[in-house]
PyMOL CGO cylinders between C-alpha atoms (Angstrom):
from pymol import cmd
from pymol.cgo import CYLINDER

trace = [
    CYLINDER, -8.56, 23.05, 0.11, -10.06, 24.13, -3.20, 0.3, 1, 1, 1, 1, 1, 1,
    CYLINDER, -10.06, 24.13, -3.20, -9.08, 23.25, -5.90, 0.3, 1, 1, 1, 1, 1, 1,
    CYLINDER, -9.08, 23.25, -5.90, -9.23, 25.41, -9.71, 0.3, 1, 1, 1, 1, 1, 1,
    CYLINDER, -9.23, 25.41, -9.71, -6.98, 23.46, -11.87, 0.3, 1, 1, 1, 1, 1, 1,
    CYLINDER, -6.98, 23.46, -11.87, -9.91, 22.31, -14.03, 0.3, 1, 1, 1, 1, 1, 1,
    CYLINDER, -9.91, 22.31, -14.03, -11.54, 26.02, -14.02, 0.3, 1, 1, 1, 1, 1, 1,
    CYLINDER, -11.54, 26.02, -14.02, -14.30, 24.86, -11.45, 0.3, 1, 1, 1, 1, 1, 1,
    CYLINDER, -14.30, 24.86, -11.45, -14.07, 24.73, -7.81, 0.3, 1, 1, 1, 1, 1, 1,
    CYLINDER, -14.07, 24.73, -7.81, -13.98, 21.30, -6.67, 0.3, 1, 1, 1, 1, 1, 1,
    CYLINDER, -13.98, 21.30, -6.67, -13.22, 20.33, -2.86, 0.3, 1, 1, 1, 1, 1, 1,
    CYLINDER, -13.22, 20.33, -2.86, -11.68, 17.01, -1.06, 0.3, 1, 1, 1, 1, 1, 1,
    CYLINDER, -11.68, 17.01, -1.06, -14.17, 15.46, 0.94, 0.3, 1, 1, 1, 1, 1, 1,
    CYLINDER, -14.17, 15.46, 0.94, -13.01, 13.90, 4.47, 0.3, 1, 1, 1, 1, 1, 1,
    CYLINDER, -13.01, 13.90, 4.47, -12.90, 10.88, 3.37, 0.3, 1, 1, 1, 1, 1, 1,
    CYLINDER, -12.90, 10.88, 3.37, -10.26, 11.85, 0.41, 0.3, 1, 1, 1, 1, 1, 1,
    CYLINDER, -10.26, 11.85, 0.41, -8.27, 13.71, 2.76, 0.3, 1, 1, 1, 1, 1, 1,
    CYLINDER, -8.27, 13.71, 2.76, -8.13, 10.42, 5.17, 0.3, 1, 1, 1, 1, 1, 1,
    CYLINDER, -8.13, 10.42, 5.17, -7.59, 8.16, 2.54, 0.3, 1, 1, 1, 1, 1, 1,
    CYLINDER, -7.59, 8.16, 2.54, -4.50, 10.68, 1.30, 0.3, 1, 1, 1, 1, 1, 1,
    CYLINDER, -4.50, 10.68, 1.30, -3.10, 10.66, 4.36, 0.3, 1, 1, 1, 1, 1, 1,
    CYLINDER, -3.10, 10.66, 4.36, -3.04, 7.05, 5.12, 0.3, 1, 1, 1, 1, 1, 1,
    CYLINDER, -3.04, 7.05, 5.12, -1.74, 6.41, 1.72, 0.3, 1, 1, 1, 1, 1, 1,
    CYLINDER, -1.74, 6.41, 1.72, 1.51, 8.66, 3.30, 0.3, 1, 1, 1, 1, 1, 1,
    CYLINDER, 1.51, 8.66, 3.30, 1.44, 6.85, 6.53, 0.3, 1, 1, 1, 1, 1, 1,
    CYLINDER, 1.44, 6.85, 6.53, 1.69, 4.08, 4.57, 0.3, 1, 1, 1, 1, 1, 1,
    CYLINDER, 1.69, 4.08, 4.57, 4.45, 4.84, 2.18, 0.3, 1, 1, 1, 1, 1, 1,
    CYLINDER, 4.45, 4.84, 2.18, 6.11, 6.12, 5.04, 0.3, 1, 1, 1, 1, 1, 1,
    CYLINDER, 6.11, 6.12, 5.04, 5.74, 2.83, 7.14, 0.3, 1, 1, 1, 1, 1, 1,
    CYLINDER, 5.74, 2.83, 7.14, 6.25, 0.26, 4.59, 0.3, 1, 1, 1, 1, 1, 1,
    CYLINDER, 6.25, 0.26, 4.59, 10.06, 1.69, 3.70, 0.3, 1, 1, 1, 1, 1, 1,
    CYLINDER, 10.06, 1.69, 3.70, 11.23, 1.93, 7.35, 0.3, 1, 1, 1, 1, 1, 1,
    CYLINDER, 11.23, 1.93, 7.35, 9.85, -1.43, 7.90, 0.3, 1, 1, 1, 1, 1, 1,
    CYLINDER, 9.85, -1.43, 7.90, 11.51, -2.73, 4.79, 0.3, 1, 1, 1, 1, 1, 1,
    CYLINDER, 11.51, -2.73, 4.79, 14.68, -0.33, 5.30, 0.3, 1, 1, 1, 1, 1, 1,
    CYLINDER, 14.68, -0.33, 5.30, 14.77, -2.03, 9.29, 0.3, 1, 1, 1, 1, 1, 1,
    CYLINDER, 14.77, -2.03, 9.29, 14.37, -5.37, 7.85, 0.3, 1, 1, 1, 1, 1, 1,
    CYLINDER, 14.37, -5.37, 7.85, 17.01, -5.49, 4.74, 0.3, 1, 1, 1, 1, 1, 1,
    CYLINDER, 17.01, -5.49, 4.74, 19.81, -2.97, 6.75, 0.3, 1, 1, 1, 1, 1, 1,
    CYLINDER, 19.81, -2.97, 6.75, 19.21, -4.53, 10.10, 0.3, 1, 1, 1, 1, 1, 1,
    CYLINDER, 19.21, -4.53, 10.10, 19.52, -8.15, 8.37, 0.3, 1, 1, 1, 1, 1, 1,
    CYLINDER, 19.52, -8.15, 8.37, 16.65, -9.11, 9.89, 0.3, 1, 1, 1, 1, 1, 1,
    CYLINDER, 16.65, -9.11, 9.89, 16.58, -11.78, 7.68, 0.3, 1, 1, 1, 1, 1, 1,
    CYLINDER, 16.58, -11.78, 7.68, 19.18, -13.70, 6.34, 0.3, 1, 1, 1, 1, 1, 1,
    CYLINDER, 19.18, -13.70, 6.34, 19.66, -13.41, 2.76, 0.3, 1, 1, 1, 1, 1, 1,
    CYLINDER, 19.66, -13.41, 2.76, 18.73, -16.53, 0.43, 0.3, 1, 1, 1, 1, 1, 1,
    CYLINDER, 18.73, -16.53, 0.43, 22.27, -17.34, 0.12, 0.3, 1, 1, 1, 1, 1, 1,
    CYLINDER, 22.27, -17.34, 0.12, 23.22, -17.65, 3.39, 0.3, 1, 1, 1, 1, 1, 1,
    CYLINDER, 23.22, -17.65, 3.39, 21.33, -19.98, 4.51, 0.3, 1, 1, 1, 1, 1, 1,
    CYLINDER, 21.33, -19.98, 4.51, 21.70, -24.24, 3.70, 0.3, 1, 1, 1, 1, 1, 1,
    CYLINDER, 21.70, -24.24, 3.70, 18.25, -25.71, 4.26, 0.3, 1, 1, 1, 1, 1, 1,
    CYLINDER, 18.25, -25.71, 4.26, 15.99, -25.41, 0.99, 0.3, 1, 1, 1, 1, 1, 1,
    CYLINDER, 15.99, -25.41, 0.99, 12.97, -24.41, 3.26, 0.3, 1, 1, 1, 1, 1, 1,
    CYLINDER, 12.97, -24.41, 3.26, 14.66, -21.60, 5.11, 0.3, 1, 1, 1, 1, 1, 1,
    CYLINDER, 14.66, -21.60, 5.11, 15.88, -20.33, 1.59, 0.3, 1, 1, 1, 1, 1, 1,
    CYLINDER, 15.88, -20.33, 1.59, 12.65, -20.36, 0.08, 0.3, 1, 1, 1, 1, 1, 1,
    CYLINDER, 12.65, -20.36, 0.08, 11.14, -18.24, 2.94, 0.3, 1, 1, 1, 1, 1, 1,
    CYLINDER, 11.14, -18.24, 2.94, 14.00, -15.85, 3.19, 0.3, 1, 1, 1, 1, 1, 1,
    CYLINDER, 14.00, -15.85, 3.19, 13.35, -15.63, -1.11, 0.3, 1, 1, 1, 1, 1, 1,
    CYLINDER, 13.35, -15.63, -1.11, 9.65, -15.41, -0.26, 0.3, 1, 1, 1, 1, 1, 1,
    CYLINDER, 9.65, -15.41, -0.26, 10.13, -12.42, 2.18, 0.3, 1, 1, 1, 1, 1, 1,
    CYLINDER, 10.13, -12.42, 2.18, 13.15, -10.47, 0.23, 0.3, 1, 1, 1, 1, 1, 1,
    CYLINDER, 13.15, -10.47, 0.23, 10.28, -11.03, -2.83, 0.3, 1, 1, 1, 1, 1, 1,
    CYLINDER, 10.28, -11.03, -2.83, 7.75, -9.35, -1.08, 0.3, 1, 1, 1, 1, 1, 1,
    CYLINDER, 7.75, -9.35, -1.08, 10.26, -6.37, -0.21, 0.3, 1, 1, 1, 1, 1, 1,
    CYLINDER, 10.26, -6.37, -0.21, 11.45, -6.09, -3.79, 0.3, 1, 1, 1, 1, 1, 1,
    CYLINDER, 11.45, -6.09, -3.79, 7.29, -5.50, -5.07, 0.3, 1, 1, 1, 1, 1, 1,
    CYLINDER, 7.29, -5.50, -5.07, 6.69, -3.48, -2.54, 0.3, 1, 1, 1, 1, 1, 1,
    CYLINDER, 6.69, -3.48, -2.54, 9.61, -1.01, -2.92, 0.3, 1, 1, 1, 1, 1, 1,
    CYLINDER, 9.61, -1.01, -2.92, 8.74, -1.56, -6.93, 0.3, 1, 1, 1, 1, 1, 1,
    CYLINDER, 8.74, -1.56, -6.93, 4.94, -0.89, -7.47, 0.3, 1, 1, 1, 1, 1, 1,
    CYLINDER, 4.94, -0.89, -7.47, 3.84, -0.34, -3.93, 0.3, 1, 1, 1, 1, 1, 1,
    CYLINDER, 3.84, -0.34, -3.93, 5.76, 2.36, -3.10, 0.3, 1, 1, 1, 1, 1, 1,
    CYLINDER, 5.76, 2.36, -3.10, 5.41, 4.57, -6.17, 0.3, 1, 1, 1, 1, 1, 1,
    CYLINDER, 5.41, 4.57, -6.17, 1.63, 4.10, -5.71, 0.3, 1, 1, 1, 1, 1, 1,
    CYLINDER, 1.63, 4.10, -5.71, 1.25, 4.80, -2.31, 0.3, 1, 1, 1, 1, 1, 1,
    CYLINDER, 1.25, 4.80, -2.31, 3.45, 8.21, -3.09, 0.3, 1, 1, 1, 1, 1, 1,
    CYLINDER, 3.45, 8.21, -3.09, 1.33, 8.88, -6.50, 0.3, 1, 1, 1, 1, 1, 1,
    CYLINDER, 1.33, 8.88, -6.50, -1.91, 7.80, -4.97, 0.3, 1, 1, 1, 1, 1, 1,
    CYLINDER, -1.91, 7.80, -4.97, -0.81, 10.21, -1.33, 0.3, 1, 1, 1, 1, 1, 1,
    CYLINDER, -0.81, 10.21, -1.33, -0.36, 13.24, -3.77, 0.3, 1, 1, 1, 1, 1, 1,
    CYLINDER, -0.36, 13.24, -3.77, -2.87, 12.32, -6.40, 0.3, 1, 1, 1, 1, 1, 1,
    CYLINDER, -2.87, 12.32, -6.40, -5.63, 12.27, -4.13, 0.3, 1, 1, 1, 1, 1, 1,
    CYLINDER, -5.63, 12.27, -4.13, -5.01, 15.11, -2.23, 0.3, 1, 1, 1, 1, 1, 1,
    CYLINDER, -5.01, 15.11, -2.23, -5.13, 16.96, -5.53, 0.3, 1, 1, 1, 1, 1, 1,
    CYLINDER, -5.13, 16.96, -5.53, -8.14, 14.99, -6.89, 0.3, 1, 1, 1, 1, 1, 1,
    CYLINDER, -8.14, 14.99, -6.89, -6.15, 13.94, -10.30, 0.3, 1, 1, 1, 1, 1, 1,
    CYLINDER, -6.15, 13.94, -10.30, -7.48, 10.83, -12.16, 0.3, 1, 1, 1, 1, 1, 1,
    CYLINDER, -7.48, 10.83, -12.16, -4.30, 9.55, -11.96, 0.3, 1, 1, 1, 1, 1, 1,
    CYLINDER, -4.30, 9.55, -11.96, -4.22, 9.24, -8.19, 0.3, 1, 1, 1, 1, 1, 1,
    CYLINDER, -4.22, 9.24, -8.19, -7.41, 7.99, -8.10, 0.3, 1, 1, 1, 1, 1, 1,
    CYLINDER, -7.41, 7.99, -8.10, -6.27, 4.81, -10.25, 0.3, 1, 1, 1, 1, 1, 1,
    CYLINDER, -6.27, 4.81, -10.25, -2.96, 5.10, -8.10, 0.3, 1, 1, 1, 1, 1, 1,
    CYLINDER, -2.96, 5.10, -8.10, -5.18, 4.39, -5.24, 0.3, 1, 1, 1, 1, 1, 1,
    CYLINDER, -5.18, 4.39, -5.24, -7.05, 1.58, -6.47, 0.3, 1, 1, 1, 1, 1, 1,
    CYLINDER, -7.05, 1.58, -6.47, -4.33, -0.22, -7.56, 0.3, 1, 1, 1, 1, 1, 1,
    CYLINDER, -4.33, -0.22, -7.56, -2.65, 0.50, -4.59, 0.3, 1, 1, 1, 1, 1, 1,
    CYLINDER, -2.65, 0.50, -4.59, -5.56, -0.57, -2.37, 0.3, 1, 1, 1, 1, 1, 1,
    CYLINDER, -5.56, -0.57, -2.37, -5.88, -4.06, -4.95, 0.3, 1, 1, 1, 1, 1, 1,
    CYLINDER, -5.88, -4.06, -4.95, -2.28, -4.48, -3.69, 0.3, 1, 1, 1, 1, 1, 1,
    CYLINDER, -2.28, -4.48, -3.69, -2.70, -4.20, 0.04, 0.3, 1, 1, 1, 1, 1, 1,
    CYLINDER, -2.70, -4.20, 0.04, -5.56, -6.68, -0.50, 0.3, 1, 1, 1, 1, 1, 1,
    CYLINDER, -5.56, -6.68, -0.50, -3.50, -9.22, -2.26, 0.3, 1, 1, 1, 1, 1, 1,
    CYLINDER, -3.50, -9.22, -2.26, -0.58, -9.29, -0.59, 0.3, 1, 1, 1, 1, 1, 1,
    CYLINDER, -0.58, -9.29, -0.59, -1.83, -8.97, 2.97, 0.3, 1, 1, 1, 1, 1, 1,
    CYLINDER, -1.83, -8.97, 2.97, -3.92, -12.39, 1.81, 0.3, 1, 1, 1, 1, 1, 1,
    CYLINDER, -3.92, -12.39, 1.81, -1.12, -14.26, 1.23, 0.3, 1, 1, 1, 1, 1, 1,
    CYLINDER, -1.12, -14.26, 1.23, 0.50, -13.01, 4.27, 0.3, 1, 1, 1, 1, 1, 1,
    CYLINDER, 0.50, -13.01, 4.27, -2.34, -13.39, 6.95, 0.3, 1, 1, 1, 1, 1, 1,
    CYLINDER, -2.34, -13.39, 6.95, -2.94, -17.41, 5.43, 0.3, 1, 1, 1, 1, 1, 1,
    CYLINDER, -2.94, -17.41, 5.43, 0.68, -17.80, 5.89, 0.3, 1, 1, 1, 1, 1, 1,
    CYLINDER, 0.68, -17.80, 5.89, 0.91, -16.45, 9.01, 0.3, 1, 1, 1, 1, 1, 1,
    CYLINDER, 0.91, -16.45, 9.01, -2.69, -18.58, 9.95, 0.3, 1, 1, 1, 1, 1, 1,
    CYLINDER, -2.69, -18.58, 9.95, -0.47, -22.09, 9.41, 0.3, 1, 1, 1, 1, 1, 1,
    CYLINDER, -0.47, -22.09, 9.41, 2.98, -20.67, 11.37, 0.3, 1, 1, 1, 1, 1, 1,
    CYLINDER, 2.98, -20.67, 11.37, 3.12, -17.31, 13.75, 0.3, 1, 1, 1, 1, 1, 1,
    CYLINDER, 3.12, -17.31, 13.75, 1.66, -13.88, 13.15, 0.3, 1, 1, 1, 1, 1, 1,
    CYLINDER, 1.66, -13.88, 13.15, 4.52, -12.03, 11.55, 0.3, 1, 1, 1, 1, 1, 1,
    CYLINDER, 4.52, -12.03, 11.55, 5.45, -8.39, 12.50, 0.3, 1, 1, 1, 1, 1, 1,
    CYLINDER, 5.45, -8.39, 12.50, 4.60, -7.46, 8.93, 0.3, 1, 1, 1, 1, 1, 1,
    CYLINDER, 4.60, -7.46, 8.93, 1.16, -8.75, 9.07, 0.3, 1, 1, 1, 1, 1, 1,
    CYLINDER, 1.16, -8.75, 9.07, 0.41, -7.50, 12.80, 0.3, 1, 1, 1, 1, 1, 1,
    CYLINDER, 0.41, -7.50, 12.80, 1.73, -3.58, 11.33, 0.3, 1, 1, 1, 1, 1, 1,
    CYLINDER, 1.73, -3.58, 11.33, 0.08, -4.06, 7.93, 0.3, 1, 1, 1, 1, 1, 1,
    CYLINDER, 0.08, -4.06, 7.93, -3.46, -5.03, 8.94, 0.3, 1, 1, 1, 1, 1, 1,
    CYLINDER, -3.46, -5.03, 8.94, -5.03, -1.79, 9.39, 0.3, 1, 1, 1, 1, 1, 1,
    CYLINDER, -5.03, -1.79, 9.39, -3.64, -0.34, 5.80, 0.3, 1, 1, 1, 1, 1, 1,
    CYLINDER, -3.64, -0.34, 5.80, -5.45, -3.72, 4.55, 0.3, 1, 1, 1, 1, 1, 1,
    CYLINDER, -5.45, -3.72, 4.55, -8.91, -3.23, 6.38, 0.3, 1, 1, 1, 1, 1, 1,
    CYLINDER, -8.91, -3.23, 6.38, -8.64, 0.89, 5.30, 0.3, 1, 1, 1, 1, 1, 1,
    CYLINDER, -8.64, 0.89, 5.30, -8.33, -0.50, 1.46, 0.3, 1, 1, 1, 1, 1, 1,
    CYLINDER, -8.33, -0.50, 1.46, -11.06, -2.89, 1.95, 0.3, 1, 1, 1, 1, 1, 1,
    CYLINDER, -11.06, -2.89, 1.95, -13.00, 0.67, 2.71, 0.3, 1, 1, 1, 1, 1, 1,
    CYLINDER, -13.00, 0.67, 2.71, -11.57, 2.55, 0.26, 0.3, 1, 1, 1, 1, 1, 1,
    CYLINDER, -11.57, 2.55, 0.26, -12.27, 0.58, -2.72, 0.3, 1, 1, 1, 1, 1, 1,
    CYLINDER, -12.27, 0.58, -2.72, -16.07, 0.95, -2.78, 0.3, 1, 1, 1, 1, 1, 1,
    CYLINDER, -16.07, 0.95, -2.78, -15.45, 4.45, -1.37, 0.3, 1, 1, 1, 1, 1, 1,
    CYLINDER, -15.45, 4.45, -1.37, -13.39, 5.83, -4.73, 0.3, 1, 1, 1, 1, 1, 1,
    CYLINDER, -13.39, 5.83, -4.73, -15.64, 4.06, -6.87, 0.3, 1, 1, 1, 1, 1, 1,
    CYLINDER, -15.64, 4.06, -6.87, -18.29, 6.18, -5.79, 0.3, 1, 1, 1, 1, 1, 1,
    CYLINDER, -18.29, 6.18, -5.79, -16.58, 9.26, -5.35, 0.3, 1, 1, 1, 1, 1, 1,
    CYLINDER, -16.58, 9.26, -5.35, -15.08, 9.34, -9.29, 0.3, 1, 1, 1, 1, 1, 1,
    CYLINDER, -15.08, 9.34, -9.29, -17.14, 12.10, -10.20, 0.3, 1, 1, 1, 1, 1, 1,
    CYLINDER, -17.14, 12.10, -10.20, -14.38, 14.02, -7.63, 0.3, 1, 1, 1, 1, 1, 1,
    CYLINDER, -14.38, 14.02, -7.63, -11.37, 13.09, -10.28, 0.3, 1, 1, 1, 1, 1, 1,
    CYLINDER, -11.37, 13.09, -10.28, -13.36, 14.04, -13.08, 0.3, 1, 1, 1, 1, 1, 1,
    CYLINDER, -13.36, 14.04, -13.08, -14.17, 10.49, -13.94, 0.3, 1, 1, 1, 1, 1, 1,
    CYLINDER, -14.17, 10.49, -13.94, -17.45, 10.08, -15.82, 0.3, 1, 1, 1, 1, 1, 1,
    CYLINDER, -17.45, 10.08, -15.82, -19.56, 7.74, -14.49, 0.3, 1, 1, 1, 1, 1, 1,
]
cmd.load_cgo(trace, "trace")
């Protein structure tokens, strides 16, 4: 759990070894769940369906796969490994990847507020309130990526 890449001894705290492993869980979670829902045709593609409405919430959902598997994914993996090795680079990983969860599970939870909690936002909700933790938490543990405050 030390660490010597920078010529000093530096060691993860508990709370950088949590958030590294959730960041996994995470990565891990979010492509079955998007593998399940695009092989397993959970829903229909765009073009398959007639009404405008039920296109533009397939579009909506496919949308949300294609950013996820896009930006989300690489920085949950980057952020998973970057942490764990207290790099800078996972550290912004992280944050950006925490900024993500926030955004995205917003638009999700109002959505579901007006219509039916989706199994997305029922499965995504704790990775959401752990990066409502986590951001504060990395700010103030920079110093552990080598960032100078």
């Amino acid at each position: 759990m030390t660490q010597t890449s920078t010529g000093t001894d530096r060691r993860r705290s508990r709370g950088l070894t949590f958030l590294s492993v959730v960041n996994g869980i995470a990565l891990v979670i979010t492509l079955l769940f998007w593998g399940t829902v695009f092989f397993a045709r959970l829903v229909p593609l765009p073009g398959d369906l007639s009404s405008l409405a039920d296109r533009a919430n397939s579009a909506v959902t496919y949308g949300f796969m294609a950013g996820d598997v896009l930006y989300s994914v690489p920085l949950l993996l980057m952020a998973c490994i970057g942490i764990w090795r207290l790099r800078s680079w996972g550290w912004l990983a992280g944050q950006m990847a925490n900024i993500l969860w926030v955004y995205s599970m917003t638009v999700i939870l109002l959505r579901d507020a007006y219509t039916t909690f989706s199994p997305g936002g029922v499965l995504f909700i704790p990775f959401t309130i752990a990066a409502i933790w986590a951001i504060p938490y990395l700010w103030l543990r920079r110093n552990d990526f080598g960032i100078v405050q």
